[in-house]
C-alpha positions as CSV (number, residue, x, y, z in Angstrom):
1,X,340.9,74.5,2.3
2,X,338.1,76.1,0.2
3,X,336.0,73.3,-1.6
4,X,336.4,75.9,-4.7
5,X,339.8,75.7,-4.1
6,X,340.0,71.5,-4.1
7,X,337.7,71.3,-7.3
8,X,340.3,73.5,-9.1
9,X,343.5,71.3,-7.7
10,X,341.0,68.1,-8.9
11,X,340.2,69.7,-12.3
12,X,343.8,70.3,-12.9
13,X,345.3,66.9,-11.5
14,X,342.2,65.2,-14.2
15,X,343.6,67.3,-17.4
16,X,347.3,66.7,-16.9
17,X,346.5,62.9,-16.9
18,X,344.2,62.8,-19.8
19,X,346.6,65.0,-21.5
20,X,348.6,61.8,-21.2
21,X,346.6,59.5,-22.6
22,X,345.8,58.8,-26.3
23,X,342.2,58.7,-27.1
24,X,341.1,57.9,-31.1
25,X,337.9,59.9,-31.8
26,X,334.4,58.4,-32.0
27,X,334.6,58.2,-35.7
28,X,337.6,56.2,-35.6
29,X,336.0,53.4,-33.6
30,X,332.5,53.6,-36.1
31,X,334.9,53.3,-39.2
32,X,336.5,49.9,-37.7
33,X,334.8,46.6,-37.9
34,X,333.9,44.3,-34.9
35,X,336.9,41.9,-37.0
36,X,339.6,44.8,-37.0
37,X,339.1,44.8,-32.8
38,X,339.4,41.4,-31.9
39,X,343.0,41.4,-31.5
40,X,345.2,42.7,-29.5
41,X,347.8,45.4,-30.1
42,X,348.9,44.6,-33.7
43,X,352.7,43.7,-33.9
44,X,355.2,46.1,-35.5
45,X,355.9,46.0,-39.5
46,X,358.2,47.1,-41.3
47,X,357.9,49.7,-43.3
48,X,355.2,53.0,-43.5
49,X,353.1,51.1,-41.5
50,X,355.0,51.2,-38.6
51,X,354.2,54.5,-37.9
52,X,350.8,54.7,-39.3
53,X,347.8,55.7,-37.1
54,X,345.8,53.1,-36.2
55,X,349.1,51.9,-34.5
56,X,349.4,55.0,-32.7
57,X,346.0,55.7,-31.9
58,X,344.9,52.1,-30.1
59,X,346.3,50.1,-26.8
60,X,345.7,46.6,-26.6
61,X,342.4,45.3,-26.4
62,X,342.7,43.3,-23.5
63,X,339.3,43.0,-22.2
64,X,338.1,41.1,-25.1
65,X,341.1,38.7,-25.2
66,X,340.6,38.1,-21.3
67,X,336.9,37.4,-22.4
68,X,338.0,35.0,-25.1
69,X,340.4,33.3,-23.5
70,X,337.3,32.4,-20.2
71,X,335.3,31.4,-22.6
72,X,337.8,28.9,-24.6
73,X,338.2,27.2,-21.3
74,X,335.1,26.5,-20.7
75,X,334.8,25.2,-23.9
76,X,337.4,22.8,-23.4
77,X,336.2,21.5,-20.4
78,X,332.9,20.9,-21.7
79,X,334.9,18.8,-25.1
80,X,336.4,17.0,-22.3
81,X,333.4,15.9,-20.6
82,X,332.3,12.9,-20.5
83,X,328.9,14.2,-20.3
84,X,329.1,16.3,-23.7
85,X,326.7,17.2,-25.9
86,X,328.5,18.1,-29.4
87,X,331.5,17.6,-30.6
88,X,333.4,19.4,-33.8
89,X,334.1,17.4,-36.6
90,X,338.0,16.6,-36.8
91,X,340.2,19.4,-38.1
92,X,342.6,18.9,-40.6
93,X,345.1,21.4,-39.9
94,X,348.5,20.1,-38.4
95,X,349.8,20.7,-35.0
96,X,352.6,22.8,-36.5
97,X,349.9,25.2,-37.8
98,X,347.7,25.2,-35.0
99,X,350.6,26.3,-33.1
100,X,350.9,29.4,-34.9
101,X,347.2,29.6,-35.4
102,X,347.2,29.7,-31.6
103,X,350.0,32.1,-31.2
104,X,348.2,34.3,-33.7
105,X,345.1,34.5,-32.3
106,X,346.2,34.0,-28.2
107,X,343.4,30.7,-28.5
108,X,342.8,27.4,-29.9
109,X,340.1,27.7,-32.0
110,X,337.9,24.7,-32.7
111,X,335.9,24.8,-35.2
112,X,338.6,25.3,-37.6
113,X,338.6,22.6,-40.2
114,X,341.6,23.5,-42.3
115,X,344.1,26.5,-43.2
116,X,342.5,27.2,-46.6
117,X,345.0,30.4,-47.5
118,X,348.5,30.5,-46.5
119,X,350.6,34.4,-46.2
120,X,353.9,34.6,-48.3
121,X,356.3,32.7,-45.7
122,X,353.7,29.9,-45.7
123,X,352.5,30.5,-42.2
124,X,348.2,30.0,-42.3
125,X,346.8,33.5,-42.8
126,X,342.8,32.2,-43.7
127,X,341.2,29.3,-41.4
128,X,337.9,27.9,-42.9
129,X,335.5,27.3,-40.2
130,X,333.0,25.0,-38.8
131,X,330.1,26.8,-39.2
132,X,329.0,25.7,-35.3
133,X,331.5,26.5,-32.4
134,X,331.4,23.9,-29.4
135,X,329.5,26.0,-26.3
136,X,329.2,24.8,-22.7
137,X,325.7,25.3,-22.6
138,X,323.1,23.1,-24.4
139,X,322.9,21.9,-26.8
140,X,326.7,22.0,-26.6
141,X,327.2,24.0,-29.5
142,X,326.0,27.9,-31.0
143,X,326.2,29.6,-34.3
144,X,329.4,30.4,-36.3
145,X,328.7,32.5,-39.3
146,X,332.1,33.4,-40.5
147,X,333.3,30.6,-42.8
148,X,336.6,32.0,-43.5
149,X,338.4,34.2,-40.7
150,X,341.7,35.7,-41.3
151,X,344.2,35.0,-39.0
152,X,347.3,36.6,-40.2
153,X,348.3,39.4,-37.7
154,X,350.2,41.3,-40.3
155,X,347.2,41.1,-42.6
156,X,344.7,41.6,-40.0
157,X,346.7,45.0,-39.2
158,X,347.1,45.7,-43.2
159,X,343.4,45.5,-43.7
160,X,342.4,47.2,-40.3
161,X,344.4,50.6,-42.0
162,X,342.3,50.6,-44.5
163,X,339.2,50.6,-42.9
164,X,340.4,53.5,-40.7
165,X,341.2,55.4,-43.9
166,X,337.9,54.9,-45.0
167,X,338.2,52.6,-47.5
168,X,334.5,50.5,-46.7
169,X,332.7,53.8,-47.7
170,X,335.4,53.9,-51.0
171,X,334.7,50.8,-51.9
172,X,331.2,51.0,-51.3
173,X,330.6,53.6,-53.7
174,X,332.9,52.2,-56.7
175,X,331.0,49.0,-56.4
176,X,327.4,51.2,-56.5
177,X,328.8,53.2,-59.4
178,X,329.4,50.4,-61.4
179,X,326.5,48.3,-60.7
180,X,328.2,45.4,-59.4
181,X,325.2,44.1,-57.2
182,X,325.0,40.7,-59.2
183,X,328.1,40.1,-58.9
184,X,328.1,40.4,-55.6
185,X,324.5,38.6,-55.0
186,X,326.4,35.7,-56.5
187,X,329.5,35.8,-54.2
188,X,327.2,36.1,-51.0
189,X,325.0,33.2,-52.1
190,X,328.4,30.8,-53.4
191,X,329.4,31.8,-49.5
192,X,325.9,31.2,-47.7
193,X,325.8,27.7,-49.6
194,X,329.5,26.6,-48.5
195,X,329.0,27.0,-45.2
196,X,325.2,25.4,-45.3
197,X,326.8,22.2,-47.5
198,X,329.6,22.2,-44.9
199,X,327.2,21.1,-42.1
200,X,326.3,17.5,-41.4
201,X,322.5,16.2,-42.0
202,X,322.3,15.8,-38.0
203,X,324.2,19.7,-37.4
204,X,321.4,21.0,-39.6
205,X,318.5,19.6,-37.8
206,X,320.5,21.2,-34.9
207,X,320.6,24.5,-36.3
208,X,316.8,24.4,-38.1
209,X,315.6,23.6,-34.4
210,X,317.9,25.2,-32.6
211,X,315.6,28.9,-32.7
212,X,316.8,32.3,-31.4
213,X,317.9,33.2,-35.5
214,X,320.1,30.3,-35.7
215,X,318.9,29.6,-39.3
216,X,318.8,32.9,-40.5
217,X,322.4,33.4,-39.4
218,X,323.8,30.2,-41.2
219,X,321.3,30.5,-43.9
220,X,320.6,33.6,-45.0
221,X,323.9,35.5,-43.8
222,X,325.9,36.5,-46.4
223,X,329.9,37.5,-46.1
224,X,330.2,39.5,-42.7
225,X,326.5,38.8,-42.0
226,X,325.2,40.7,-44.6
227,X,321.6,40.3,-45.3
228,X,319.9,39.9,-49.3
229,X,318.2,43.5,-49.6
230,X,322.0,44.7,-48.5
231,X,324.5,43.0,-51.2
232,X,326.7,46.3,-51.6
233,X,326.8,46.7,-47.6
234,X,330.3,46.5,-45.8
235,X,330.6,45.5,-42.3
236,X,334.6,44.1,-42.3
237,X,336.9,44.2,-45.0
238,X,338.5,41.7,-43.1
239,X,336.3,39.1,-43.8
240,X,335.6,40.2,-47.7
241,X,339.4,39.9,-47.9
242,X,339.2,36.4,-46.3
243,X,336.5,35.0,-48.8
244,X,338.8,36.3,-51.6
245,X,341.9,34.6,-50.7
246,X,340.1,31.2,-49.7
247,X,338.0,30.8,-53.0
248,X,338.8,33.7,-55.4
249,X,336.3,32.0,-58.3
250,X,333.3,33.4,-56.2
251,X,333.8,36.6,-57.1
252,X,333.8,38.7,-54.0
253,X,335.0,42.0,-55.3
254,X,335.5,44.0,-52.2
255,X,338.1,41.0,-51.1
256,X,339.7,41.5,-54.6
257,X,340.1,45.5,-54.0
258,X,341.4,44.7,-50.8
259,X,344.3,42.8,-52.1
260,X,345.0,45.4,-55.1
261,X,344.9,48.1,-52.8
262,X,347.7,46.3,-50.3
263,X,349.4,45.4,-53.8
264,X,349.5,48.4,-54.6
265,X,350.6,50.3,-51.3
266,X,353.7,47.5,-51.4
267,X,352.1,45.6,-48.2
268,X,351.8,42.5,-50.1
């Protein structure tokens, strides 16, 4: 046979099975946050949003949970140790929770101190977190910026459609147009000093010795990580959202839009 002839059959054979497959563009991936990937296929809902894009558009993200789930057994060994360097301060949540935490997430994650918003059935849907995670390397422990991490799988799913509708660069744009930065210098800095206050005196020395940015990143990271010369930024909706529903007196706007816009969709 011609080796024209074989590229041809090749070519041919490579577009009908691509033709199979569903790929969401470029754009969709830039317009969803790190958050709105960490999970795996999101479960079906009721309603519209069964058969809404993102649903359609993504397969499960199992590379990530296969990496997750390696590196939470490593962390457990090292807890176990005898030889450890650092461990967590107690959680508060129950063992019910955790169980659903667990199932919601597909890990055990331990630095979470305590379920600090619950979804209408009363299942945890916000986990307010340690801001150190245990690590297997020393000095037993690494950097956890995100105080509050939303859990919830329906919610997580809720908020991840709005970011692929483009609802960061919305909201971005109402919050510049009505000059909300002090509000929203205020709700970064009532988040940056939570999770610094949370932190014992010896987990600070840790962290202010600790180099590689540690003390930038617990510091001077706002909500999602955002810096102080970018208070009107959005990196994840999801983690605006979570801030809202864990202490709503701080003022994070873009967590309150979130829920008035799932409010007002009927998701809520």
């Amino acid at each position: 046979m011609k080796a024209g002839v074989l590229a041809s059959i090749v070519v041919s054979i490579f577009r009908g099975t691509m033709s199979q497959v569903s790929v969401a563009p470029p754009s969709v991936h830039a317009a969803l946050s790190p958050h709105a990937m960490a999970f795996v296929q999101p479960p079906p809902l009721q309603g519209a949003l069964s058969s809404a894009p993102f649903s359609r558009q993504f397969r499960p993200f199992t590379t990530r949970r296969k990496g997750i789930a390696s590196s939470q057994k490593k962390v457990a060994a090292s807890l176990n140790s005898p030889n450890r360097l650092w461990v967590p301060p107690p959680s508060e949540i129950t063992e019910d929770d955790m169980a659903i935490v667990k199932e919601q997430l597909g890990y055990r994650p331990y630095n979470a101190l305590r379920v600090a918003a619950r979804g209408s059935k009363g299942e945890p849907a916000v986990l307010e977190c340690y801001p150190l995670v245990p690590a297997s390397q020393p000095p037993g422990c690494s950097p956890f910026p995100t105080l509050f991490w939303l859990c919830s799988k329906d919610l997580k799913t809720l908020v991840a459609q709005l970011e692929y509708d483009g609802l960061m660069q919305v909201f971005k744009e109402r919050a510049i147009a009505m000059e909300l930065e002090e509000q929203m210098t205020v709700a970064h800095q009532a988040y940056r000093d939570h999770r610094w206050h949370l932190l014992s005196e010896s987990d600070r020395r840790i962290v202010e010795e600790g180099g590689r940015g540690w003390l930038e990143r617990l510091r001077e990271g706002g909500v999602g990580g955002m810096q102080e010369e970018a208070k009107l930024g959005v990196k994840c909706l999801h983690t605006h959202f979570a801030h809202h529903l864990a202490r709503r007196d701080d003022g994070n706007v873009f967590g309150q839009w979130v829920e008035e816009e799932l409010a007002r969709e009927g998701k809520l």
